[in-house]
mmJSON file of the N, C-alpha and C atoms, coordinates in Angstrom:
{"data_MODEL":{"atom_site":{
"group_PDB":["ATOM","ATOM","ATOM","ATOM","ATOM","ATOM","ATOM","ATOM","ATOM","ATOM","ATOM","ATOM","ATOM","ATOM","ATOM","ATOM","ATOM","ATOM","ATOM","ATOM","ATOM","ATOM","ATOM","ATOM","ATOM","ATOM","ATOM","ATOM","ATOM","ATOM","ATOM","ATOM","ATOM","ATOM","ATOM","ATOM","ATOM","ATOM","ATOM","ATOM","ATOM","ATOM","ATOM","ATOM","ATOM","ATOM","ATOM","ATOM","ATOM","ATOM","ATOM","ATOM","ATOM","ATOM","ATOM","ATOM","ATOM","ATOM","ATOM","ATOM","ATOM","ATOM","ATOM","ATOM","ATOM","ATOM","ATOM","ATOM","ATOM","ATOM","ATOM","ATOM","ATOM","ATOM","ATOM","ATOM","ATOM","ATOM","ATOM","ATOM","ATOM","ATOM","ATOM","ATOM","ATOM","ATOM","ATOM","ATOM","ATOM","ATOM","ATOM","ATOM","ATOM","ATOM","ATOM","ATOM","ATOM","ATOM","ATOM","ATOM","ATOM","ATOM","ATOM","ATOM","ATOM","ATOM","ATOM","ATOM","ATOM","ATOM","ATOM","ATOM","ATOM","ATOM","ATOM","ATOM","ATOM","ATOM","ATOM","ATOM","ATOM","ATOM","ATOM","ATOM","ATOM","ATOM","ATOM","ATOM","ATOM","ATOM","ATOM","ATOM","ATOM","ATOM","ATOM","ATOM","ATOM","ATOM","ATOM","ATOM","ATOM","ATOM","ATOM","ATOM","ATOM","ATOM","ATOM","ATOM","ATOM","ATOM","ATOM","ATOM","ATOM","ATOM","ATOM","ATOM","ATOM","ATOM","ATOM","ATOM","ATOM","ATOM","ATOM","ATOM","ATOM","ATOM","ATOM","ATOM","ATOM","ATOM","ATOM","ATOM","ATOM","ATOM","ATOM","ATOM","ATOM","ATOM","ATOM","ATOM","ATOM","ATOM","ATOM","ATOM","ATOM","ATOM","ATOM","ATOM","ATOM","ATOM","ATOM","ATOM","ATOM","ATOM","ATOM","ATOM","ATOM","ATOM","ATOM","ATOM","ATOM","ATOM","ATOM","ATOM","ATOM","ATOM","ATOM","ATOM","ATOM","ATOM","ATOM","ATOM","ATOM","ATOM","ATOM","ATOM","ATOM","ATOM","ATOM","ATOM","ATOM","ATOM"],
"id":[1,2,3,4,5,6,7,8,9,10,11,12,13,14,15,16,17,18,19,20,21,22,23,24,25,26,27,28,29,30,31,32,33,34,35,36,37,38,39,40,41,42,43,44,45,46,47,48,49,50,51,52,53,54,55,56,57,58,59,60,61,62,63,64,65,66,67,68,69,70,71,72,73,74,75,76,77,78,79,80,81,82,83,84,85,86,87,88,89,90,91,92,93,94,95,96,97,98,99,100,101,102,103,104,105,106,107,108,109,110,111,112,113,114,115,116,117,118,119,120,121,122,123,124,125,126,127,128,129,130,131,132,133,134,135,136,137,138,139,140,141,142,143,144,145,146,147,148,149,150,151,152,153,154,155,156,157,158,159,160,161,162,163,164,165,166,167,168,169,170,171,172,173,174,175,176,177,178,179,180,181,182,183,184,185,186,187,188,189,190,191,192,193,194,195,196,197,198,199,200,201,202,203,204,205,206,207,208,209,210,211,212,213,214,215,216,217,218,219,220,221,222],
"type_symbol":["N","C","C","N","C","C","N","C","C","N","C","C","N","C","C","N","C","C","N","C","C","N","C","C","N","C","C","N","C","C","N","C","C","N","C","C","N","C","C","N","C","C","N","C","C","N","C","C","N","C","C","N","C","C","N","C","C","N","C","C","N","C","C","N","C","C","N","C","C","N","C","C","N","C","C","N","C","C","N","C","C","N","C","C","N","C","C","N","C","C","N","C","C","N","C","C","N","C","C","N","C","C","N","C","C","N","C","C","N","C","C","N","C","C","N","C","C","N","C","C","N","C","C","N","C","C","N","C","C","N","C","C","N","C","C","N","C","C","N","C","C","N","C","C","N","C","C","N","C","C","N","C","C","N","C","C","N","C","C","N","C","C","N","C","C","N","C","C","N","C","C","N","C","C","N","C","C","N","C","C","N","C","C","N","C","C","N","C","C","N","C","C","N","C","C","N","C","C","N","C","C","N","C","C","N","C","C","N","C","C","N","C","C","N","C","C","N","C","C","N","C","C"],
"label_atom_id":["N","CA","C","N","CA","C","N","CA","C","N","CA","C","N","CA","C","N","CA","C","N","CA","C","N","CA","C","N","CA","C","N","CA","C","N","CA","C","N","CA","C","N","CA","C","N","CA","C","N","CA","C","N","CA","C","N","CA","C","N","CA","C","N","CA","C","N","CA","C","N","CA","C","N","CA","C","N","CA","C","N","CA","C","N","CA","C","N","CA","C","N","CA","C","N","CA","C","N","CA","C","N","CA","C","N","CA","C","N","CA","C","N","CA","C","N","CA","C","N","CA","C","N","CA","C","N","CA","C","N","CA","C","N","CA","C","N","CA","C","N","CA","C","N","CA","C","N","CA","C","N","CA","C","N","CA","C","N","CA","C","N","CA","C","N","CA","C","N","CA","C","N","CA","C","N","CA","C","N","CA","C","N","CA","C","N","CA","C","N","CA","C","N","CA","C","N","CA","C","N","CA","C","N","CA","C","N","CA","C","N","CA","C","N","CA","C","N","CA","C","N","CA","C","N","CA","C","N","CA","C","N","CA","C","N","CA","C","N","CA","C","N","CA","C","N","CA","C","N","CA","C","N","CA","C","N","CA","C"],
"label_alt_id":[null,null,null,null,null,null,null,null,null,null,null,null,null,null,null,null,null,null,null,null,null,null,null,null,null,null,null,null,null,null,null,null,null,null,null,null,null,null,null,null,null,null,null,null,null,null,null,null,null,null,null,null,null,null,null,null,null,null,null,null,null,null,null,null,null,null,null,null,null,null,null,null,null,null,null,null,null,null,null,null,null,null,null,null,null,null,null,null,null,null,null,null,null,null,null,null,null,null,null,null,null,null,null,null,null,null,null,null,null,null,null,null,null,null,null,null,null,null,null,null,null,null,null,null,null,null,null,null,null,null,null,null,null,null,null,null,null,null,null,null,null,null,null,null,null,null,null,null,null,null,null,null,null,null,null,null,null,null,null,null,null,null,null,null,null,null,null,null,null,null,null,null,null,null,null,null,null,null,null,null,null,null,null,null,null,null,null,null,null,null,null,null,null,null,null,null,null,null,null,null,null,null,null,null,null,null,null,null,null,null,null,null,null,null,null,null,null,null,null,null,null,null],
"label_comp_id":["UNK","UNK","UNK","UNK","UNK","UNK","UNK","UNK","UNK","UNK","UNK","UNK","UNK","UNK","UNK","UNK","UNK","UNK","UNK","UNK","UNK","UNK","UNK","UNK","UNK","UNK","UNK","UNK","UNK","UNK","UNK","UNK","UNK","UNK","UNK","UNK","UNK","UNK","UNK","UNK","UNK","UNK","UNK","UNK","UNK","UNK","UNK","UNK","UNK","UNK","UNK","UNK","UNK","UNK","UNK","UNK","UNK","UNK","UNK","UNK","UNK","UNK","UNK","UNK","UNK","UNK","UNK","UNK","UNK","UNK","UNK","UNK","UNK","UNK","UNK","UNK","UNK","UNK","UNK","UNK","UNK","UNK","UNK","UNK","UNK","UNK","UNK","UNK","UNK","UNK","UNK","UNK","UNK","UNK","UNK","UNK","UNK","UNK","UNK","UNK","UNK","UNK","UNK","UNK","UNK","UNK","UNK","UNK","UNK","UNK","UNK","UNK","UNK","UNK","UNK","UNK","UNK","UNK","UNK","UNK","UNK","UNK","UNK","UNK","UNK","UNK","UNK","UNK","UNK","UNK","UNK","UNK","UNK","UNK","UNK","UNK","UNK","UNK","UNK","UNK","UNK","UNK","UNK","UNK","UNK","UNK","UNK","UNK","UNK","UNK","UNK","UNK","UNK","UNK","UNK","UNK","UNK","UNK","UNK","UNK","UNK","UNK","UNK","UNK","UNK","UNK","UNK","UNK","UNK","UNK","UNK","UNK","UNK","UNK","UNK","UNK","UNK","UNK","UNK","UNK","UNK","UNK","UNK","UNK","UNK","UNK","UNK","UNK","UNK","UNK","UNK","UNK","UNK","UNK","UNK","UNK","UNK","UNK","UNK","UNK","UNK","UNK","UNK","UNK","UNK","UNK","UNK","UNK","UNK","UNK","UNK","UNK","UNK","UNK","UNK","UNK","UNK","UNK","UNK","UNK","UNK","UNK"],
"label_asym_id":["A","A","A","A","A","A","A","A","A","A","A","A","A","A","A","A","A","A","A","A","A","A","A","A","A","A","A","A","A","A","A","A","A","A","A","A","A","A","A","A","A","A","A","A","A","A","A","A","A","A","A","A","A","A","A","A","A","A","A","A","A","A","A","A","A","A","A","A","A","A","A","A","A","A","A","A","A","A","A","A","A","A","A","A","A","A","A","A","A","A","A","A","A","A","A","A","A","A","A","A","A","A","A","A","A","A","A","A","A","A","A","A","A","A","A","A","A","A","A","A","A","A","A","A","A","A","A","A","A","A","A","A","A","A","A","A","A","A","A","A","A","A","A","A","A","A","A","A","A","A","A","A","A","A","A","A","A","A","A","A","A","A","A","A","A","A","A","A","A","A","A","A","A","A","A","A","A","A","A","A","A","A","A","A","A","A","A","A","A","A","A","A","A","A","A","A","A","A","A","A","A","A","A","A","A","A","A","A","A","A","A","A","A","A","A","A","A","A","A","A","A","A"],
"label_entity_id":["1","1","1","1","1","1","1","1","1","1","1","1","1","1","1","1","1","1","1","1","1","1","1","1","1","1","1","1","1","1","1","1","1","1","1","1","1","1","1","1","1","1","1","1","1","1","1","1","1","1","1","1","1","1","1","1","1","1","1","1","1","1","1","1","1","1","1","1","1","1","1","1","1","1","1","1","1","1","1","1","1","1","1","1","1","1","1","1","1","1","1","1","1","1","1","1","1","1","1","1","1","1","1","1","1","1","1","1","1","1","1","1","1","1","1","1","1","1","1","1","1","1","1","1","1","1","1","1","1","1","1","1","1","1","1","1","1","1","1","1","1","1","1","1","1","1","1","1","1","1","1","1","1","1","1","1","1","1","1","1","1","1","1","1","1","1","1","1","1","1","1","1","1","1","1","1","1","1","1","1","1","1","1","1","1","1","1","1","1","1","1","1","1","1","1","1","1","1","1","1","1","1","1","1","1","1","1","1","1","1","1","1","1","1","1","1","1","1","1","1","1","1"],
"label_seq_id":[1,1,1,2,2,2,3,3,3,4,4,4,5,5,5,6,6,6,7,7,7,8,8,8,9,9,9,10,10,10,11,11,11,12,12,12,13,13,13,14,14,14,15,15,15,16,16,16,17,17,17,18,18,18,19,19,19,20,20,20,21,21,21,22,22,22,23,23,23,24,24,24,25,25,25,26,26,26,27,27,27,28,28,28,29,29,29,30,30,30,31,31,31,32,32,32,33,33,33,34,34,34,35,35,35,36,36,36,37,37,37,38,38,38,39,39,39,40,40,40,41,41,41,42,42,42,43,43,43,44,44,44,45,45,45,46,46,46,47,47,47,48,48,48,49,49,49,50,50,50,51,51,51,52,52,52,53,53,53,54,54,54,55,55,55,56,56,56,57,57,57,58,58,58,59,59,59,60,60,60,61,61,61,62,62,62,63,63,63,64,64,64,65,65,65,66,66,66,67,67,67,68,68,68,69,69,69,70,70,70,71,71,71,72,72,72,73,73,73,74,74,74],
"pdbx_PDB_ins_code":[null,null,null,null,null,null,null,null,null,null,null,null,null,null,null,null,null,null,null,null,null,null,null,null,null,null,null,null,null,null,null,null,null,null,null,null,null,null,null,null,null,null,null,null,null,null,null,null,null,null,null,null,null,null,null,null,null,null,null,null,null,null,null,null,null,null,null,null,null,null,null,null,null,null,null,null,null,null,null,null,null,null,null,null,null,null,null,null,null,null,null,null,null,null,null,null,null,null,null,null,null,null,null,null,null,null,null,null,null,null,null,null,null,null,null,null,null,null,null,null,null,null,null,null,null,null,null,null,null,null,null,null,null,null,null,null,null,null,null,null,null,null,null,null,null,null,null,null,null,null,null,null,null,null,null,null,null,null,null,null,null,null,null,null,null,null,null,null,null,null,null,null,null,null,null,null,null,null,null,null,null,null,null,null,null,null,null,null,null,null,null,null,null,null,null,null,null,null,null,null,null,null,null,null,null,null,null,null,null,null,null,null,null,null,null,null,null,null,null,null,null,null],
"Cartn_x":[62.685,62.0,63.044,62.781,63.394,62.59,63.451,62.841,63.628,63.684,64.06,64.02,64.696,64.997,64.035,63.811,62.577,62.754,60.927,60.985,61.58,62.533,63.136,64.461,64.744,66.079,66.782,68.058,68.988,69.866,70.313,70.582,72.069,72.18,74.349,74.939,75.493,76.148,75.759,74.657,74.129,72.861,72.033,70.951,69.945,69.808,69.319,68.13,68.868,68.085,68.496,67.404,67.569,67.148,67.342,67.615,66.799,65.677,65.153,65.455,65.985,66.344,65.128,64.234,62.992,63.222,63.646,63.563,62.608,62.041,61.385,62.581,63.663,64.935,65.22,65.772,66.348,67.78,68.269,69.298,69.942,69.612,69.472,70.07,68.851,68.871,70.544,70.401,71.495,73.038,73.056,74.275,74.46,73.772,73.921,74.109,73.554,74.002,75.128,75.604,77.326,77.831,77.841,78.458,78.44,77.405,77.388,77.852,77.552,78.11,79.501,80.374,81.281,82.433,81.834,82.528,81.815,80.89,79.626,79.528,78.599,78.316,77.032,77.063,75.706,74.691,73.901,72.325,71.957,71.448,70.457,70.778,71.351,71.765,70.561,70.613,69.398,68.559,67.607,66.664,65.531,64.701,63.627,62.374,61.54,60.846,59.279,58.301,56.943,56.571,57.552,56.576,57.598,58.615,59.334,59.908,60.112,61.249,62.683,62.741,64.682,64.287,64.811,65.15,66.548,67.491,68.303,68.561,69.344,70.046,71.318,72.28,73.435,73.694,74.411,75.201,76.0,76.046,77.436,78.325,79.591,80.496,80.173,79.399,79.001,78.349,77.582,76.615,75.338,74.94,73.711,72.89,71.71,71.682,70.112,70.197,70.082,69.014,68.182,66.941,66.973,67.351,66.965,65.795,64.727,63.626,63.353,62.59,61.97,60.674,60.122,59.26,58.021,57.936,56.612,55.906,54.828,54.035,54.297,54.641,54.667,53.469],
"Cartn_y":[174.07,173.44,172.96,171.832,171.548,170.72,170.453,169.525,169.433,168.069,167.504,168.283,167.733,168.373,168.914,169.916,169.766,169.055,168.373,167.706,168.841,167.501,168.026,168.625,168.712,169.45,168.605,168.429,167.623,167.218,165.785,165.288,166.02,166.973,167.102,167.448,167.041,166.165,167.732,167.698,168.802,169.056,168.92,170.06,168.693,167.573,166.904,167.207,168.453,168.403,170.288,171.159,173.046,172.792,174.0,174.393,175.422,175.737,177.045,177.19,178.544,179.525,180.44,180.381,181.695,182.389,183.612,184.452,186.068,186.336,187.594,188.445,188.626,189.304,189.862,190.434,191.083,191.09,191.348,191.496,190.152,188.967,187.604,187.011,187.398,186.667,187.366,188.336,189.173,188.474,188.807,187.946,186.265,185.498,184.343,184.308,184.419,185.097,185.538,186.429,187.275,185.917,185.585,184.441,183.308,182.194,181.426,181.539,182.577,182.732,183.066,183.237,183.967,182.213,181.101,180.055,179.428,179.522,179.531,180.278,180.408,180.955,181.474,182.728,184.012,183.869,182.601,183.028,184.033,184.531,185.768,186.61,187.872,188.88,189.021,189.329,189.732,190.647,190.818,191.925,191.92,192.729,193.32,192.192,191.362,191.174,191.36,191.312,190.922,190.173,188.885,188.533,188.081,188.971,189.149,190.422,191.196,191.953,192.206,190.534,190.177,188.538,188.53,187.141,187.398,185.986,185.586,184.466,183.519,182.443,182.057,181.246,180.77,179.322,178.724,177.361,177.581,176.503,176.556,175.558,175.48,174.79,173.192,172.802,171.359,170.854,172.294,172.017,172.17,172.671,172.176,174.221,174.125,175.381,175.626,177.219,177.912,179.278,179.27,180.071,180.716,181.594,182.504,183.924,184.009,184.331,185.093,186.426,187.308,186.407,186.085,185.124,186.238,187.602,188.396,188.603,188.13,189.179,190.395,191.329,192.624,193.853],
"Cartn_z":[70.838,69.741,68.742,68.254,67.091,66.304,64.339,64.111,63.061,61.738,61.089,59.631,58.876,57.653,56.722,56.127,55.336,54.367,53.462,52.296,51.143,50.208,49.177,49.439,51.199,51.16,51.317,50.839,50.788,51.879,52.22,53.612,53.432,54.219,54.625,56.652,56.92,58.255,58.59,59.521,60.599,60.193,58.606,58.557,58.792,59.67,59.627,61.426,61.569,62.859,63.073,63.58,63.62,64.651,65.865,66.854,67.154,68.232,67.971,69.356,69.44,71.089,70.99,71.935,72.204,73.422,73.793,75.027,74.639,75.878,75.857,76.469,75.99,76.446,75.353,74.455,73.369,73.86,74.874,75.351,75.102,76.081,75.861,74.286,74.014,72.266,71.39,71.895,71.009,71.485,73.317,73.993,73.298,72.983,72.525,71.471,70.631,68.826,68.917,68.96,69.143,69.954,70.945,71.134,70.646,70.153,69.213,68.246,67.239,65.815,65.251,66.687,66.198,65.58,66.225,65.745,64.849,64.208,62.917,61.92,61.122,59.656,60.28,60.3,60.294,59.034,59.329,58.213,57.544,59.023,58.491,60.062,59.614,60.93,61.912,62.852,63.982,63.297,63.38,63.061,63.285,62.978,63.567,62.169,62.282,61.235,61.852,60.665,60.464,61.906,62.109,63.679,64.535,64.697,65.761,65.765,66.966,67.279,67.0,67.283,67.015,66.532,65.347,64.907,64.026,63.778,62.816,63.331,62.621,62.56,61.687,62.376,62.109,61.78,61.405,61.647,62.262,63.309,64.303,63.587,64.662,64.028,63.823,64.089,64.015,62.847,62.094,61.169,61.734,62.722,63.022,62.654,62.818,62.36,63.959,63.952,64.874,64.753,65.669,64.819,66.214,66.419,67.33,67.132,68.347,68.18,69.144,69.062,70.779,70.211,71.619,71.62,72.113,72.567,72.969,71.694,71.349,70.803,70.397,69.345,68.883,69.047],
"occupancy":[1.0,1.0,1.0,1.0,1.0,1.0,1.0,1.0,1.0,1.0,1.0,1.0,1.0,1.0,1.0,1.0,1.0,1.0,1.0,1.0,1.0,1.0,1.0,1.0,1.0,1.0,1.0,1.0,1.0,1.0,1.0,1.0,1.0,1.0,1.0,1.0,1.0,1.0,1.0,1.0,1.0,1.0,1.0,1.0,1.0,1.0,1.0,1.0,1.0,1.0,1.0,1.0,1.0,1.0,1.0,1.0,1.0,1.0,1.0,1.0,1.0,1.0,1.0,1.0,1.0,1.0,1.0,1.0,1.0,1.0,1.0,1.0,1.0,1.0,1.0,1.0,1.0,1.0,1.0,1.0,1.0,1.0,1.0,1.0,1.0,1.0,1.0,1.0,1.0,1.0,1.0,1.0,1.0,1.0,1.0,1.0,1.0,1.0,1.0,1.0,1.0,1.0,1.0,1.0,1.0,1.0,1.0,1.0,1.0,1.0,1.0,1.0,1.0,1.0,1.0,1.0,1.0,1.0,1.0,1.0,1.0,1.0,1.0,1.0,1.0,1.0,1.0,1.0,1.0,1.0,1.0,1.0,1.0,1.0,1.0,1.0,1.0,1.0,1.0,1.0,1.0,1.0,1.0,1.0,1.0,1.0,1.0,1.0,1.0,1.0,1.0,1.0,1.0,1.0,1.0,1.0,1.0,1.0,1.0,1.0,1.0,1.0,1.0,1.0,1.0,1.0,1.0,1.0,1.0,1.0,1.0,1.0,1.0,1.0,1.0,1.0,1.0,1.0,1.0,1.0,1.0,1.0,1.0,1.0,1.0,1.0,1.0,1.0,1.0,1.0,1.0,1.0,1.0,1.0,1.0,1.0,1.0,1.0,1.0,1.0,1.0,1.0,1.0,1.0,1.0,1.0,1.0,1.0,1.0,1.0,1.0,1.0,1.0,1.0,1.0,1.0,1.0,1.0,1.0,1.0,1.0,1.0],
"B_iso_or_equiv":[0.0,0.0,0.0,0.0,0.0,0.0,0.0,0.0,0.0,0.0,0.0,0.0,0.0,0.0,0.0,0.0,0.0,0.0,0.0,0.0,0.0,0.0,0.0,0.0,0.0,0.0,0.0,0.0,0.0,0.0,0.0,0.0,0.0,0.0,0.0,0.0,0.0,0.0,0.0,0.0,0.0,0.0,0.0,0.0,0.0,0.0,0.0,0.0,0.0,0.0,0.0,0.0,0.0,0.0,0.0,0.0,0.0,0.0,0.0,0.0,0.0,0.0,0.0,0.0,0.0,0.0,0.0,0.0,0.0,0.0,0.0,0.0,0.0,0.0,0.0,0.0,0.0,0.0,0.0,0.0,0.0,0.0,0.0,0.0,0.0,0.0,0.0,0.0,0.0,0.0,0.0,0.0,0.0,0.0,0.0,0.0,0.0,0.0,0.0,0.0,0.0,0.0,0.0,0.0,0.0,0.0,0.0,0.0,0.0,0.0,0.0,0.0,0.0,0.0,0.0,0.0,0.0,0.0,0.0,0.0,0.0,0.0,0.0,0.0,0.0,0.0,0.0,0.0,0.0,0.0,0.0,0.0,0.0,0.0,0.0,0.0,0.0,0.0,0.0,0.0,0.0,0.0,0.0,0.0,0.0,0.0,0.0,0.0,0.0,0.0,0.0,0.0,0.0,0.0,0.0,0.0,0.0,0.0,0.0,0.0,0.0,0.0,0.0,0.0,0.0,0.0,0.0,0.0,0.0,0.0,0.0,0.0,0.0,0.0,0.0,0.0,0.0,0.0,0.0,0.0,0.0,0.0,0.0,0.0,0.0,0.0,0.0,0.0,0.0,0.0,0.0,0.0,0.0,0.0,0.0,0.0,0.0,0.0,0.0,0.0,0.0,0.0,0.0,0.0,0.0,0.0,0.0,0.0,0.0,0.0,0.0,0.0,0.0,0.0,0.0,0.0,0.0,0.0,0.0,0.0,0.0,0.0],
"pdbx_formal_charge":[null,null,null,null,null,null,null,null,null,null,null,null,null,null,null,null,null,null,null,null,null,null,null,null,null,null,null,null,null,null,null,null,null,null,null,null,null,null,null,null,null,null,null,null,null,null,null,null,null,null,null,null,null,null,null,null,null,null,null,null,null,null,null,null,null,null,null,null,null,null,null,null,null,null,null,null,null,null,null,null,null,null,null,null,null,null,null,null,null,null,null,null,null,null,null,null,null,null,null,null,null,null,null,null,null,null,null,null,null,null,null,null,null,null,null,null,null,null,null,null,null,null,null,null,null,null,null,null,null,null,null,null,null,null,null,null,null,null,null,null,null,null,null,null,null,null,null,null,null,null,null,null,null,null,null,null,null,null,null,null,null,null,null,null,null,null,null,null,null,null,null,null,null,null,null,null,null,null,null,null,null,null,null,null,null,null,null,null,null,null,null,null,null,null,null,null,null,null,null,null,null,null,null,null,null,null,null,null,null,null,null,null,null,null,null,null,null,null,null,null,null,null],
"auth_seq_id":[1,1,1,2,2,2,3,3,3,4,4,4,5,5,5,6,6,6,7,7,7,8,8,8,9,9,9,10,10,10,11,11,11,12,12,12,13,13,13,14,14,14,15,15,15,16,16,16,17,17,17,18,18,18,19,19,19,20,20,20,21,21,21,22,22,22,23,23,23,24,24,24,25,25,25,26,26,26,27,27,27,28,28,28,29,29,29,30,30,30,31,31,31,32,32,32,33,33,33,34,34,34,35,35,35,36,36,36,37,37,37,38,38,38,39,39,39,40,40,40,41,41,41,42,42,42,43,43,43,44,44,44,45,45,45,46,46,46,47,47,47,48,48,48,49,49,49,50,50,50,51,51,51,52,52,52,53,53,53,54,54,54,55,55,55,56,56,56,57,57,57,58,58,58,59,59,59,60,60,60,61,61,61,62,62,62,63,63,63,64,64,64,65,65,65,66,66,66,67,67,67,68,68,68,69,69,69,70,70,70,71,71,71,72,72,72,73,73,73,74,74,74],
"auth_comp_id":["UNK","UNK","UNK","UNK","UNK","UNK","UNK","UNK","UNK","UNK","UNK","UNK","UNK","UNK","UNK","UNK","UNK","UNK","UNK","UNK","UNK","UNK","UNK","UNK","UNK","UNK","UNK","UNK","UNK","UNK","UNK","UNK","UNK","UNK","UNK","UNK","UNK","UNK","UNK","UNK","UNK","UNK","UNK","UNK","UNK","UNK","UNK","UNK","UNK","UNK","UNK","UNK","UNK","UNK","UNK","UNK","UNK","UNK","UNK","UNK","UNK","UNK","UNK","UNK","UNK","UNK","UNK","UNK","UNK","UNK","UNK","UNK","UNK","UNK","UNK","UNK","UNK","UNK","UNK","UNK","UNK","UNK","UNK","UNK","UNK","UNK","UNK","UNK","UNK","UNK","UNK","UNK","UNK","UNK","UNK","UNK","UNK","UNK","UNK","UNK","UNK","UNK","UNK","UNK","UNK","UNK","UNK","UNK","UNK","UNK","UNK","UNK","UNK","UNK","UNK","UNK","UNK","UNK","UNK","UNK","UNK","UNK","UNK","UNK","UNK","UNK","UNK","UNK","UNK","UNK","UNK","UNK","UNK","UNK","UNK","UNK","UNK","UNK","UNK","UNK","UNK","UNK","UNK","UNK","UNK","UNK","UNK","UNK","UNK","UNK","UNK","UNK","UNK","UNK","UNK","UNK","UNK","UNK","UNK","UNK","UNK","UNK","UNK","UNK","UNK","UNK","UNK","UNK","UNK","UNK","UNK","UNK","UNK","UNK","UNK","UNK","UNK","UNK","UNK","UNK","UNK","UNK","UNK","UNK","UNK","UNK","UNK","UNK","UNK","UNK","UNK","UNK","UNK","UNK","UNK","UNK","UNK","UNK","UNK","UNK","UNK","UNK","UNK","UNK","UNK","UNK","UNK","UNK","UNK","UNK","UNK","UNK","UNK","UNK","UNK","UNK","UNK","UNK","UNK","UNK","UNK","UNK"],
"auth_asym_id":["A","A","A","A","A","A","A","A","A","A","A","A","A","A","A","A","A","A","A","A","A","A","A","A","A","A","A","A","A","A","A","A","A","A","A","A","A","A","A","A","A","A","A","A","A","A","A","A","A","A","A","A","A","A","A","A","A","A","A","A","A","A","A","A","A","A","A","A","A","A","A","A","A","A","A","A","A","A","A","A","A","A","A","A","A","A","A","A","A","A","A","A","A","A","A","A","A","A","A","A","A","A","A","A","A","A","A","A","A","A","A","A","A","A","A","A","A","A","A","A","A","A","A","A","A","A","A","A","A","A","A","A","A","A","A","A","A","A","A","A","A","A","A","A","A","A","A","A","A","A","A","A","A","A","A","A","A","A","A","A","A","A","A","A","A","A","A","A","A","A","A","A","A","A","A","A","A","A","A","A","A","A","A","A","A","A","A","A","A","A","A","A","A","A","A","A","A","A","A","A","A","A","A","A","A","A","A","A","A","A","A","A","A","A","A","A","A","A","A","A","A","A"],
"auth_atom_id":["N","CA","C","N","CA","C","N","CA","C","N","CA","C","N","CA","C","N","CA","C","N","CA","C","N","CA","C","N","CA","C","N","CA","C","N","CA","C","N","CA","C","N","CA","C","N","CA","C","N","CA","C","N","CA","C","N","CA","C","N","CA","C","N","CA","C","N","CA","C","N","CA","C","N","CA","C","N","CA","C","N","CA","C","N","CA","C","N","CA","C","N","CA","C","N","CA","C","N","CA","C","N","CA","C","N","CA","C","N","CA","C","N","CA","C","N","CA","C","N","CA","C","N","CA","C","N","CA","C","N","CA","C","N","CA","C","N","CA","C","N","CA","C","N","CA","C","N","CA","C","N","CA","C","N","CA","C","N","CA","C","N","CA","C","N","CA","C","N","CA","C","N","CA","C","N","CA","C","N","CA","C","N","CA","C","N","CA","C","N","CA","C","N","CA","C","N","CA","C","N","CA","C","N","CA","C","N","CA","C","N","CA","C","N","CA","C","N","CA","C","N","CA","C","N","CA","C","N","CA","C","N","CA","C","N","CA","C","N","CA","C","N","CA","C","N","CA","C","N","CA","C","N","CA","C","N","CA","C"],
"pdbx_PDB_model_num":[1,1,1,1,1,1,1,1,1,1,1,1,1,1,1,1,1,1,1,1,1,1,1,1,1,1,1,1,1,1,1,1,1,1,1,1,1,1,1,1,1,1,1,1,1,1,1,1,1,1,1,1,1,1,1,1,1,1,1,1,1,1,1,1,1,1,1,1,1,1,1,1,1,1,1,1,1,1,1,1,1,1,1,1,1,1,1,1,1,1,1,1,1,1,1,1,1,1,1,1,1,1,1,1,1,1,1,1,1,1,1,1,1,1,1,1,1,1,1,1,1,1,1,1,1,1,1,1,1,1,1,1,1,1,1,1,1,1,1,1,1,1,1,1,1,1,1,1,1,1,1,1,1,1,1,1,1,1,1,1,1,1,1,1,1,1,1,1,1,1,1,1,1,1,1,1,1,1,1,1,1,1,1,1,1,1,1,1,1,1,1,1,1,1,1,1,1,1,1,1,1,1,1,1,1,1,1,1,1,1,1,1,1,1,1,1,1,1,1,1,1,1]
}}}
């Protein structure tokens, strides 16, 4: 999934387009995160929320930004 900038947020070279990764893996989600981020800026750390298991997100080195998600039902 992806999609375009939100209204009111300001245009800068990457946030013009987010990235969403969904796996029913925890394992998965975590291996890609630790690997993606380590050449990026860490958002928001992995964790446990309200309607996921495992979510966080990063910017990679490009600018582009990265929403990783456990996609099961809780």
């Amino acid at each position: 999934m992806f999609s375009d900038a939100f209204p009111g947020m300001p245009f800068t070279v990457g946030n013009n387009i987010s990235l969403s990764f969904v796996s029913d893996n925890s394992d998965e989600i975590r291996t890609v995160f630790n690997t993606l981020s380590e050449s990026g800026t860490v958002d928001k750390e992995l964790q446990e929320t309200f309607w996921s298991k495992c979510y966080g997100s990063y910017t990679d080195k490009f600018g582009i930004t990265w929403q990783l998600n456990h996609g099961d039902e809780q």
